[in-house]
C-alpha positions as CSV (number, residue, x, y, z in Angstrom):
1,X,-47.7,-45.6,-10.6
2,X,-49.8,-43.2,-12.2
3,X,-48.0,-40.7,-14.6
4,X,-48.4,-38.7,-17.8
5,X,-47.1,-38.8,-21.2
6,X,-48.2,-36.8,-24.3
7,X,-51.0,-35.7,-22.7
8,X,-52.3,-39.1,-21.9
9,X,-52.1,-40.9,-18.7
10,X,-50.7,-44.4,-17.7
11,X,-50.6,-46.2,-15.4
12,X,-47.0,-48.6,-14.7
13,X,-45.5,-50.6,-12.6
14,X,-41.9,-51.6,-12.3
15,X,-43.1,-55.6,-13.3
16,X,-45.3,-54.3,-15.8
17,X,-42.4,-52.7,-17.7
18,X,-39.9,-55.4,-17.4
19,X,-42.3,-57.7,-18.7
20,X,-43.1,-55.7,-21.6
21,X,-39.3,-55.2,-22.6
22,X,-38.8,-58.6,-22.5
23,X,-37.6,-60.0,-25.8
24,X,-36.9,-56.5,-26.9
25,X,-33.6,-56.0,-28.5
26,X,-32.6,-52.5,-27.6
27,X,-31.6,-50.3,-30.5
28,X,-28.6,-47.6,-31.3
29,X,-27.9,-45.3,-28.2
30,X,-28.1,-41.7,-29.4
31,X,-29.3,-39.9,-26.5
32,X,-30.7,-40.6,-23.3
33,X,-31.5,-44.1,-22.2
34,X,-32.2,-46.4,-19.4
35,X,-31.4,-49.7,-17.8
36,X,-34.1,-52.5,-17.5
37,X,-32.9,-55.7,-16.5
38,X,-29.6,-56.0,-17.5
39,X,-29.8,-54.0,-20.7
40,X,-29.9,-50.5,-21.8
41,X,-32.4,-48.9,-23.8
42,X,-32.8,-45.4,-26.1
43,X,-35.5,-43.7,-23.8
44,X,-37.8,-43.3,-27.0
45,X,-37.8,-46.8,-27.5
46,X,-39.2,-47.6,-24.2
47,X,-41.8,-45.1,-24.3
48,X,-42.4,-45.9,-27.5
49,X,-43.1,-49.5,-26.8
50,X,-44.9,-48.7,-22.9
51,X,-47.2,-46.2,-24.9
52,X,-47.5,-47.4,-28.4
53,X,-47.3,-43.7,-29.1
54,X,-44.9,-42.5,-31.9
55,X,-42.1,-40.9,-30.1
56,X,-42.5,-37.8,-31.8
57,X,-45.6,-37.1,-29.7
58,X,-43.4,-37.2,-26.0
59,X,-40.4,-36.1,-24.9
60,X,-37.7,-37.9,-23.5
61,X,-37.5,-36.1,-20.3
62,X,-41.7,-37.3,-19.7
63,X,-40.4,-40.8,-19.9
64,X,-37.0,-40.6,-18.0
65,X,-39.4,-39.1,-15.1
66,X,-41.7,-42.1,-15.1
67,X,-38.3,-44.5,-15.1
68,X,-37.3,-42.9,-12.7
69,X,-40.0,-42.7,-10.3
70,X,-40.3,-46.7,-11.1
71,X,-37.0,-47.2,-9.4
72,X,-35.0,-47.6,-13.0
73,X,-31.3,-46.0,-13.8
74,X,-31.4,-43.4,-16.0
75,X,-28.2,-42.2,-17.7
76,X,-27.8,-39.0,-19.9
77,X,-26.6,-38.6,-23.2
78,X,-23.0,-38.6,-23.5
79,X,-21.2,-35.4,-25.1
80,X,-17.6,-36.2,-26.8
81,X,-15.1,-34.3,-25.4
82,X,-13.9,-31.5,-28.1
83,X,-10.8,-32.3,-29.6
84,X,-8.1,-29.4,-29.8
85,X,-7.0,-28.0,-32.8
86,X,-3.5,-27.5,-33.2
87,X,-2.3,-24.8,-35.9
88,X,0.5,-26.2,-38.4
89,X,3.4,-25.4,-36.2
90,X,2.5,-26.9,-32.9
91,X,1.9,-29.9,-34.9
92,X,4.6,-29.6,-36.8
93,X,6.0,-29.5,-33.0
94,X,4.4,-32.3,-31.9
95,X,5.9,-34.6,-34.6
96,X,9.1,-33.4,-33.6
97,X,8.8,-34.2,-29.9
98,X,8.8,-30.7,-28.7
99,X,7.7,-30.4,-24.9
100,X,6.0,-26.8,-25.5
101,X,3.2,-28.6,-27.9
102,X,2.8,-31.4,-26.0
103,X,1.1,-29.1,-23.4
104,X,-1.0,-27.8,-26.0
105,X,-2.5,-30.7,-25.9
């Protein structure tokens, strides 16, 4: 499959790209990434290694597109949910066992 990154075109194949993630151990998870085989990697990483292109030149979302279209799963970066602040009294509340705080929560 022909597609473009950074400018520059390539041309992949879903054999291709498992063959040249083999052996690769797949590093910290901060934002999007994708499965190959039976692990997942950073999305930079990938492109980084498919392209031998610094991954400040592409954007994730060029190579998650070209995953994609290969037939890979792509999963998005995962947002923590926001924890709730509780002013000094509810959790003063909350220590106590005090039903109205514990739907504050």
């Amino acid at each position: 499959m022909r597609c473009v990154i950074a400018r520059y075109p390539f041309d992949f194949t879903k054999i291709g790209v498992l063959a040249s993630m083999k052996g690769v151990t797949p590093e910290l998870i901060t934002g999007d990434s994708v499965t190959i085989g039976r692990r997942r990697y950073p999305v930079k990483q990938v492109g980084r290694v498919l392209t031998r292109q610094d991954p400040r030149d592409f954007t994730s979302g060029e190579v998650v597109r070209a995953m994609t279209r290969l037939g890979f799963t792509c999963h998005e970066a995962q947002v923590a949910a926001p924890v709730p602040v509780l002013t000094p009294l509810q959790e003063a509340s909350a220590m106590l066992g005090s039903p109205a705080a514990a739907e504050a929560l």
